[in-house]
C-alpha positions in Angstrom: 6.1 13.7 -2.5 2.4 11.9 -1.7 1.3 11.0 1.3 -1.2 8.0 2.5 -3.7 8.7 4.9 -5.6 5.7 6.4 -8.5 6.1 9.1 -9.1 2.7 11.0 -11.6 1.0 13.4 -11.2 -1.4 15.9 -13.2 -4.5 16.4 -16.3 -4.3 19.1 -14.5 -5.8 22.4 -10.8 -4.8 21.6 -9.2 -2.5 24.6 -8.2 0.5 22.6 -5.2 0.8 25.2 -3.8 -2.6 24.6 -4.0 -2.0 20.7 -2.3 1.7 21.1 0.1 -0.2 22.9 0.7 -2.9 19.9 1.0 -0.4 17.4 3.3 1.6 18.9 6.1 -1.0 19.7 5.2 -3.4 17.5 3.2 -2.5 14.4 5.4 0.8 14.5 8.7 -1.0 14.4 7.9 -3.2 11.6 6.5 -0.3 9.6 10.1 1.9 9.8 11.6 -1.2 7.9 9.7 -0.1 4.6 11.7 1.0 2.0 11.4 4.4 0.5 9.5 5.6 3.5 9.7 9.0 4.6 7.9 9.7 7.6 5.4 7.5 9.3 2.7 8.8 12.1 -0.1 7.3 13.7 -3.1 9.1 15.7 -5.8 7.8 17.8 -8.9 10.1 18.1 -9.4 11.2 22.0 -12.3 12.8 22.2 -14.6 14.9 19.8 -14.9 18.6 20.2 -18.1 18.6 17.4 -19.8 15.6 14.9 -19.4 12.3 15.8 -16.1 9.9 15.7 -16.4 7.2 12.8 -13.3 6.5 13.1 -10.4 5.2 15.7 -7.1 6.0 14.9 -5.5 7.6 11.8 -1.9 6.7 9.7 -0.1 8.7 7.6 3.3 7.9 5.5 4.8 10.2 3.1 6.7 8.3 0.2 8.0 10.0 -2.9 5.3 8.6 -5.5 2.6 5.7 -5.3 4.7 3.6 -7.0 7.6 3.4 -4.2 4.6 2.9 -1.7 3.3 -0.2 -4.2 7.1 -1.4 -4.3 7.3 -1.5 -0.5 4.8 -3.2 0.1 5.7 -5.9 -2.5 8.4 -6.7 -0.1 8.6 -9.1 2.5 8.7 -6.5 4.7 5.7 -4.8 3.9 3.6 -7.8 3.2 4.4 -8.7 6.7 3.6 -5.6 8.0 0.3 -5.3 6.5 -0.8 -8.9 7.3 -0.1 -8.3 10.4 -2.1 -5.1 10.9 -5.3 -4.9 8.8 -7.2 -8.1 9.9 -6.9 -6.5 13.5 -9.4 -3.8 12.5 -12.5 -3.8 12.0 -12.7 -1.2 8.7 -10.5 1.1 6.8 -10.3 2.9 4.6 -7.0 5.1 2.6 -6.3 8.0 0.3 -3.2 9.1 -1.7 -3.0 12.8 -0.9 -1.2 15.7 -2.3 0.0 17.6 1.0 1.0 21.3 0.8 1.8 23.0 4.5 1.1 26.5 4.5 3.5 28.1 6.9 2.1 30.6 9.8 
């Protein structure tokens, strides 16, 4: 299993509220439609306990390879959701990651 992590920026002006909002009920509900998807969560930063925030909010999905995350976004689905969602931000930026959780 890989997962996709994005970090996103908003545009100067947009209420981060109102967006949070949007990608929560509707963003969010276009995204569980994907195919092959395995788990989908989105973060937005808060505050900063040290450094400094260059970034807004952060997704991650889990798919079993990059190619079923390619083939679901070939979709209309995923071409939907995508056009949708990226030209709302102001940057991004996205890594394939191998994940291992190391348990406590």
């Amino acid at each position: 299993m890989i997962k996709r992590v994005s970090v996103v920026t908003l545009p100067e002006g947009t209420d981060p509220d109102a967006f949070w909002t949007y990608w929560l009920e509707v963003h969010a509900a276009a995204v569980k439609k994907l195919p092959g998807l395995k788990k989908y969560v989105i973060s937005r930063a808060i505050g900063q306990p040290m450094g400094e925030i260059t970034f807004w909010g952060m997704v991650e999905t889990w798919w079993d390879s990059q190619e079923d995350f390619q083939r679901a976004f070939s979709t209309p689905e995923g071409k939907e959701a995508a056009e949708d969602f990226w030209p709302r931000l102001a940057g991004r930026g996205s890594v394939f990651m191998e994940e291992h959780e190391v348990q406590l």
